[in-house]
N, C-alpha and C positions, 0 to 999 in steps of 0.2 A: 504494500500500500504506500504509493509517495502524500507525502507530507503537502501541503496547501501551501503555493507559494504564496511568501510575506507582501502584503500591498503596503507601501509607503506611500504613505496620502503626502502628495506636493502641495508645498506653502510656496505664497506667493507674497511677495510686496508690491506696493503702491509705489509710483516715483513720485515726488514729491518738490516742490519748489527749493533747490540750493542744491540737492541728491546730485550727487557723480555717484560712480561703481565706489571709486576708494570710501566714500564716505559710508555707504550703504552696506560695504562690507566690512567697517567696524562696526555698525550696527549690530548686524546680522551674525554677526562671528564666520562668512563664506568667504573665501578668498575671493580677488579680482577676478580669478583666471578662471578659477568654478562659476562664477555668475557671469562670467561670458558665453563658456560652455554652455551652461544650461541654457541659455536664454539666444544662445547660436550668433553671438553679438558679433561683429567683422572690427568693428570699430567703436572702442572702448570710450568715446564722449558721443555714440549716439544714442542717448537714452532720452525720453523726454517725459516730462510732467504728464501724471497721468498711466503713464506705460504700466502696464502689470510686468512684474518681475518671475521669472521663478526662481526659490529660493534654497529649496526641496527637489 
């Protein structure tokens, strides 16, 4: 009998007026370079107010 794979429920953040990646990833405790990844970023100041993040 296999086992049930684990569902990790993705968190998101808000971007928010002043928000760059570095700031959002002290927030958040997620490195720069994981919340590009996740979020499939090409270029790390293209974030804008408003954008949902993933965080998870």
């Amino acid at each position: 009998m296999n086992p049930r794979p684990t569902k990790t429920k993705q968190q998101f953040y808000t971007v928010r007026s002043g928000d760059s990646l570095s700031r959002i990833s002290a927030r958040t405790g997620i490195s720069v370079k994981t919340l590009a990844r996740l979020n499939q970023l090409k270029h790390l100041n293209s974030i804008r107010i408003g954008q949902r993040l993933r965080i998870r």
